[in-house]
C-alpha positions in Angstrom: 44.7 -102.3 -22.6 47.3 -102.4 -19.7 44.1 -101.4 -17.1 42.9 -104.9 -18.1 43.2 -107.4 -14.8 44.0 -110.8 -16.5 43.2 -113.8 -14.0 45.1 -116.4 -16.2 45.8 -119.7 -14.1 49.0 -120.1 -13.1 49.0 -123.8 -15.1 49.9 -121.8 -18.5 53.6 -121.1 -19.3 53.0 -117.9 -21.1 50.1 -115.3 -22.3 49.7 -114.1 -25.7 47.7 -111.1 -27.6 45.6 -112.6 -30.7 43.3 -110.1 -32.8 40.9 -112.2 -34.6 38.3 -111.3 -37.8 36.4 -113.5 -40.6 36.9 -112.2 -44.3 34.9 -113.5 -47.1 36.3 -114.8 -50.4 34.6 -115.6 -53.5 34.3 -116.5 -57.3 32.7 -113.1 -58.0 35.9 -111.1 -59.6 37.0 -108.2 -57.3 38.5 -105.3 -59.3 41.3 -103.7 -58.1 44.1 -101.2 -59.6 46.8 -102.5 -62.2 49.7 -101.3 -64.1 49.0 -100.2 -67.8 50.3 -97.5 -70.3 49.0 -93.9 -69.8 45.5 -93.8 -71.2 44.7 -97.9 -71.7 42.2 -99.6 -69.2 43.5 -102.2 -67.6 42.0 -105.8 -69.2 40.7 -108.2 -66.3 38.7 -111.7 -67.0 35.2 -111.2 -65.0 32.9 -113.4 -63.7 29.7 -113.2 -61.8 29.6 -115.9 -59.4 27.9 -115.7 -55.8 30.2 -118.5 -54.2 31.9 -118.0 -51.0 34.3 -119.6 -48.4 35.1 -117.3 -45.4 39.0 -117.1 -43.7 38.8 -117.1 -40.2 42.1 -115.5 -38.8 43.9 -114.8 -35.7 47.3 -112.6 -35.4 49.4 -112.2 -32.4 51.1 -109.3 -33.1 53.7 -110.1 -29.8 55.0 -113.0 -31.3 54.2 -113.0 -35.0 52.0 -116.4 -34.6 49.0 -116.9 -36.8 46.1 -119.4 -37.3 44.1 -119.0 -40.4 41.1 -121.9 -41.5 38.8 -121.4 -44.5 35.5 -122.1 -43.4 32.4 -123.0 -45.2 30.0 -120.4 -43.6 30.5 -117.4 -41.0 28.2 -118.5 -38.2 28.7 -119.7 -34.4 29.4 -123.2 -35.2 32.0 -122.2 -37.7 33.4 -119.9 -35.0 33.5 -122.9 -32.3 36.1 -124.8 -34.6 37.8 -122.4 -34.9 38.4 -121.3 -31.5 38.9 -125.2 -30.6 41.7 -125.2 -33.2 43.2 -122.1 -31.5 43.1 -123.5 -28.1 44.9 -126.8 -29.2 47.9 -124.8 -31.4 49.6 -123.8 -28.2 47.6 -125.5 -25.2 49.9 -124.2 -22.6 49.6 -120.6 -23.9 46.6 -118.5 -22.5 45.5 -116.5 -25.5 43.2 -113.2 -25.1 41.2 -112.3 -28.3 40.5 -109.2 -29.1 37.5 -109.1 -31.5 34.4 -107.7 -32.6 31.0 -107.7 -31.8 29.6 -110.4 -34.6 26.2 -111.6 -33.4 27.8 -115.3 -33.8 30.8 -114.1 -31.7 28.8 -113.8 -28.6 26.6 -117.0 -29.2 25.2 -119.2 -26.1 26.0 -122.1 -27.6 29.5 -121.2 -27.5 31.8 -123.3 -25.3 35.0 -120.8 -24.8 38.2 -122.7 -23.8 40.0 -122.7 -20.4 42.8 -120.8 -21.7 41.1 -118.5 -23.9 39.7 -115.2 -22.5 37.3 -112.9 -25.3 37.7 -109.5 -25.4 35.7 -107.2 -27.4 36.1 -104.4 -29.3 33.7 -101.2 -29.3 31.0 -101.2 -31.7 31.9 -100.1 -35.2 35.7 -99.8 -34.5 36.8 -101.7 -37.5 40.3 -99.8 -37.3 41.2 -100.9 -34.3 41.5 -104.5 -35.1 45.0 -104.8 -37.2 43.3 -108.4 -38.8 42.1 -106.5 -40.9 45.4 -105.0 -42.3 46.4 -108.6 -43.0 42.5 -108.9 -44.8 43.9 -105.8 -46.9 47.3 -107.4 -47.7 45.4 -110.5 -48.8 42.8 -108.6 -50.6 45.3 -107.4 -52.6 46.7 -110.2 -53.9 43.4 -111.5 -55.1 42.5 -109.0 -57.0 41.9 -108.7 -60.5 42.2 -112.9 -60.6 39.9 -115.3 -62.2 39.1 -118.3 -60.1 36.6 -120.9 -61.5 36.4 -123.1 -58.5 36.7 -122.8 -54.4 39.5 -125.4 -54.9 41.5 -123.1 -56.7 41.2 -120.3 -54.0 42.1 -122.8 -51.4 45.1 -123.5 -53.1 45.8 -119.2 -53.0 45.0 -119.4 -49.6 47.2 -121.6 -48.8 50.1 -120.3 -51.2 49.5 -116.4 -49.4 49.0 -117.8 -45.8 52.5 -119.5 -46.7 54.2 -116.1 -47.7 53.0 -114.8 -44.0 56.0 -115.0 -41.5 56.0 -114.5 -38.0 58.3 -110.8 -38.4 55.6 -109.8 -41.5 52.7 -110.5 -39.3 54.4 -108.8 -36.2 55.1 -105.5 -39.3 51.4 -105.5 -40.4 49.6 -106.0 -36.8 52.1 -103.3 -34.8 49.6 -100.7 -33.6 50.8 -97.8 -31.9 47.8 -98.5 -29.0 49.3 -101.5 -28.6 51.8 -100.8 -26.1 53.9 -104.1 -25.7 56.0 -102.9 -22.8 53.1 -101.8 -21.1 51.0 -105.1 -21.5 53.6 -107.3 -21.2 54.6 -105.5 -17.9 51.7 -108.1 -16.1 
């Protein structure tokens, strides 16, 4: 990443590192592991309910900031908010996104914001985007719970998103190929 040649104006007062995903969220139960006595399966509620909302995310893991926004659907106008949003929650900070290659991501009816650069990911390189270690921390947390409503998830989301501080999201999104001295050398 330090190879990268940045061009950011000189009208922004800093530059941040975001990495940025979409996870899915629904009514459907998702199983997970629990604690029980030797030789007793644990005992879960279940339904089977095909209703979704999808948490749109972005982590900075140089500063610890975050924006999170549940979303009805997981397409390029969905996307567009959210990078709007993004662009307004610091306007004199020029954010680069690292992301990956969703179709919707690379939309033409996509308007990207003056002081937000995309960069992409290679194809298939899930493990290179640490979003998806906070998707795992969340993940975990929601499961084995019953939810009988979207409401009622919106009110975890916002309850876990809460629970996120700036040093647990700088923890969960420190990659060793991230080299912070190196990038921020600019």
């Amino acid at each position: 990443m330090a190879d990268i040649a940045l061009t950011a104006p000189l009208c922004y007062n800093s530059i941040n590192l975001y990495f940025q995903d979409e996870s899915r969220f629904g009514l459907h139960t998702k199983y997970g592991r629990g604690l029980t006595a030797r030789g007793i399966q644990p005992v879960c509620s279940f339904q089977q309910v095909f209703e979704y909302v999808y948490l749109f995310g972005a982590f900075s893991p140089i500063t610890g900031e975050q924006l999170q926004l549940e979303m009805p659907y997981c397409n390029a106008d969905t996307f567009q908010l959210f990078l709007d949003q993004l662009s307004k929650q610091n306007p004199n900070e020029y954010k680069i996104i690292v992301l990956d290659n969703g179709a919707f991501h690379k939309a033409k009816s996509l308007t990207i914001p003056d002081n937000i650069t995309l960069l992409f990911l290679p194809p298939y390189c899930p493990e290179l985007n640490p979003a998806e270690k906070v998707w795992q921390q969340i993940k975990r947390k929601f499961t084995n719970k019953h939810f009988n409503n979207l409401d009622q998830i919106s009110t975890f989301f916002s309850e876990t998103i809460q629970q996120l501080t700036t040093s647990k999201i700088k923890s969960i999104c420190a990659y060793e190929y991230i080299s912070l001295e190196s990038f921020w050398s600019i």
